[in-house]
C-alpha positions as CSV (number, residue, x, y, z in Angstrom):
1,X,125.8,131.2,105.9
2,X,122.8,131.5,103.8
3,X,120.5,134.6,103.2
4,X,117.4,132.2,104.9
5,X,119.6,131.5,107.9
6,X,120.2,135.1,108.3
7,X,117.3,136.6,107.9
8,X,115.4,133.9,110.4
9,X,118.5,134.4,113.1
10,X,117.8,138.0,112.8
11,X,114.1,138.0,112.7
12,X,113.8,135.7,115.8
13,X,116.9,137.5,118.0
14,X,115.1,139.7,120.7
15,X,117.5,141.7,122.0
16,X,117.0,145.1,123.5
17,X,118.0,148.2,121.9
18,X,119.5,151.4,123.5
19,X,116.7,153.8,124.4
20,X,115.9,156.1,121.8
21,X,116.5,153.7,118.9
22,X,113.6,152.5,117.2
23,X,113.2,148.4,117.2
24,X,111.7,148.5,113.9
25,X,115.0,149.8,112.1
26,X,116.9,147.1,110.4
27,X,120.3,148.4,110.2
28,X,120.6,148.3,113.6
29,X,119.7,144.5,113.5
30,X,121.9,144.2,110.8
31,X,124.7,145.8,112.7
32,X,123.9,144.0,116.3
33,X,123.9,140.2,114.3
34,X,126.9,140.8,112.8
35,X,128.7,141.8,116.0
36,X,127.3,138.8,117.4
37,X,129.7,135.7,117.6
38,X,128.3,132.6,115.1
39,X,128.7,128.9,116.9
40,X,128.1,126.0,115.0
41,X,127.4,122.7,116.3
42,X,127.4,119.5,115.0
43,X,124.8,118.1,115.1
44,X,123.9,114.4,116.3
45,X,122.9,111.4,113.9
46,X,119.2,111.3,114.4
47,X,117.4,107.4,114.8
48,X,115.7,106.3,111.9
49,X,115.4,107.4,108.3
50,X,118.0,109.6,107.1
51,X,116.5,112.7,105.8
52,X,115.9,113.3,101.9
53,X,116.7,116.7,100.1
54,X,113.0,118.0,99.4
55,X,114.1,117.6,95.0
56,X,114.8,114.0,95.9
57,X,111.7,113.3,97.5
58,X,109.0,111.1,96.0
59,X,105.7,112.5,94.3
60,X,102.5,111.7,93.8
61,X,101.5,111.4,90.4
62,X,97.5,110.7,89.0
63,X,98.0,108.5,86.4
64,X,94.4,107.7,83.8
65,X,95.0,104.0,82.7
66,X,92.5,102.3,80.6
67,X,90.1,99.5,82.6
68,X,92.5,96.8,80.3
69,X,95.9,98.5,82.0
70,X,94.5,98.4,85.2
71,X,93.3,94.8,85.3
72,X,96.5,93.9,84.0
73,X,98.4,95.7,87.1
74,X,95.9,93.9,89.7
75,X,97.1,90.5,88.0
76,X,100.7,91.0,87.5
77,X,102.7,89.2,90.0
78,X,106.1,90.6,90.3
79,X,109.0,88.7,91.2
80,X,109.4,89.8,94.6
81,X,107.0,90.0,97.6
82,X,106.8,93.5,98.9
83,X,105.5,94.9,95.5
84,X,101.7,94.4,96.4
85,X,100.2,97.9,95.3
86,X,99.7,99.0,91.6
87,X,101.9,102.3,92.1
88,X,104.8,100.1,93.2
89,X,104.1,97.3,90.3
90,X,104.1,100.2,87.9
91,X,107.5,101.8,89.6
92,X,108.8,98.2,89.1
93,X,107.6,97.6,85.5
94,X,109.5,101.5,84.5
95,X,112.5,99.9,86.4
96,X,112.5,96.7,84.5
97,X,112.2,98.7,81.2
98,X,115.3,101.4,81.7
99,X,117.3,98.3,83.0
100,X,115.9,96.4,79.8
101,X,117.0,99.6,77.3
102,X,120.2,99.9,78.7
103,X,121.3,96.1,77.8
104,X,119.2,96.2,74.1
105,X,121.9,99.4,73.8
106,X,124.4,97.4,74.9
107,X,123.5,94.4,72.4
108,X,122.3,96.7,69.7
109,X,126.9,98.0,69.9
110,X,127.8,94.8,69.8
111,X,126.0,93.9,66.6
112,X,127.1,97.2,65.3
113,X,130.5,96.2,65.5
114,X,130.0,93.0,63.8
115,X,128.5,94.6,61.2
116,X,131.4,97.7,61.2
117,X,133.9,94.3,60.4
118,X,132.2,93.0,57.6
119,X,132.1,96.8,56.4
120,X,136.0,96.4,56.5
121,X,135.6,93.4,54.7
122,X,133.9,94.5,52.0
123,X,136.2,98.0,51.7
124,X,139.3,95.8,51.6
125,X,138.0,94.2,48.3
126,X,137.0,98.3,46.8
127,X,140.5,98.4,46.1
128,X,140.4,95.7,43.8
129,X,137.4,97.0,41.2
130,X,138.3,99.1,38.3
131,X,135.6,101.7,37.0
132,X,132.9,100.3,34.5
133,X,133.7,96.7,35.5
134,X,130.9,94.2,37.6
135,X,133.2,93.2,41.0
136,X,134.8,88.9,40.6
137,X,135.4,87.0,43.6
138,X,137.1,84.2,44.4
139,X,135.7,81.7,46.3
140,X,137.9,81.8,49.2
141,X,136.9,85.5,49.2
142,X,133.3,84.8,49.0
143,X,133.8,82.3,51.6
144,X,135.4,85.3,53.9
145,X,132.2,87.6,53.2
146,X,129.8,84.6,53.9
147,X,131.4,83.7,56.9
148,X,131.2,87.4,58.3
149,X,127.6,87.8,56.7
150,X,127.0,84.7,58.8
151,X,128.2,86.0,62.0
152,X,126.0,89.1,62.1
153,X,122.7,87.3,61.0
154,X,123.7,84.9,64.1
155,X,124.2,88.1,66.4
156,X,120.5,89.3,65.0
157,X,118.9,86.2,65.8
158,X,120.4,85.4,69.5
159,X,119.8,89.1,70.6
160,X,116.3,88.4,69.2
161,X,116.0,91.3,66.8
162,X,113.6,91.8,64.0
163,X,114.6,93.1,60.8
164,X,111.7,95.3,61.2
165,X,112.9,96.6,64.7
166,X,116.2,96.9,63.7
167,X,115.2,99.1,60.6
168,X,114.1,101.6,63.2
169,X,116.7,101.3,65.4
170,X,119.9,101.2,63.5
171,X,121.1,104.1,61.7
172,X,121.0,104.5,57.9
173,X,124.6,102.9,57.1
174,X,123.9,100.2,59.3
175,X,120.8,99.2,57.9
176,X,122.1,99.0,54.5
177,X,125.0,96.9,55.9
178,X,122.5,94.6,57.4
179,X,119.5,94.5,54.4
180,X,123.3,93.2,52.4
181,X,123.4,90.5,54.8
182,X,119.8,89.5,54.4
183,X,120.4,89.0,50.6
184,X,123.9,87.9,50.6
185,X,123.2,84.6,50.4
186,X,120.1,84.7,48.3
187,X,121.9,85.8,45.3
């Protein structure tokens, strides 16, 4: 039982004392709660709403927008009918976006791992160059590193990514992996 429970049970229990006691001592409320049988009962489903735990419950938040921000939210029609007011139009624009940045993660792997294979690629042929000497393919070999060269700049351009936004978003070995493919097949 919690300390709250307690303290309320015993703070709203009026029960009489033996004479001579005082009422305001606490030990001997303490003492008389105790010796006091607990019950519990269950309690019945309630109509309506279920209740919320108070952390769950919804805030309000001011929110300053710009006159430009605001006339966009009174002329944004989302997809669906019940979101008339600009608190739930901005509720459903922060929805859209973490739904939105969980799938550009999801793309942004994918094109990781076709540029991790072409990484592969090019360490399989690392084995082959001697210090001091300039690297000679063949052209079935060059063929092999266009054709996976290919395959990522494909990836890039149906996932609809920029080289500019993937120079932010991809990490340092990645980038140079995918600057490579830019000029693979410039030189």
């Amino acid at each position: 039982m919690s300390h709250q429970k307690v303290l309320s049970k015993l703070l709203s229990k009026k029960e009489r004392l033996p004479l001579g006691t005082e009422k305001s001592d606490p030990s001997l409320k303490v003492e008389a709660f105790l010796r006091s049988e607990i019950t519990f009962q269950k309690t019945k489903k309630k109509v309506g709403r279920p209740e919320v735990a108070p952390k769950l419950k919804a805030r309000n938040i001011t929110v300053c927008l710009a006159v430009t921000y605001i006339n966009f939210l009174d002329s944004f029609n989302p997809p669906i009918k019940k979101i008339q007011g600009r608190g739930r139009k901005l509720r459903f624009i922060i929805d859209e976006f973490i739904r939105m940045s969980k799938r550009q993660r999801g793309q942004l792997k994918f094109l990781q791992e076709g540029l991790h294979s072409l990484q592969d690629v090019l360490e399989s042929f690392s084995g082959l160059v001697k210090k001091g000497e300039k690297l000679k393919l063949t052209p079935k070999e060059k063929q092999l590193i266009t054709s996976h060269v290919n395959r990522v700049r494909l990836l890039a351009q149906l996932l609809c990514f920029t080289p500019q936004e993937l120079k932010k978003i991809l990490p340092r070995d990645d980038w140079n992996l995918y600057s490579f493919c830019l000029h693979w097949n410039s030189k």
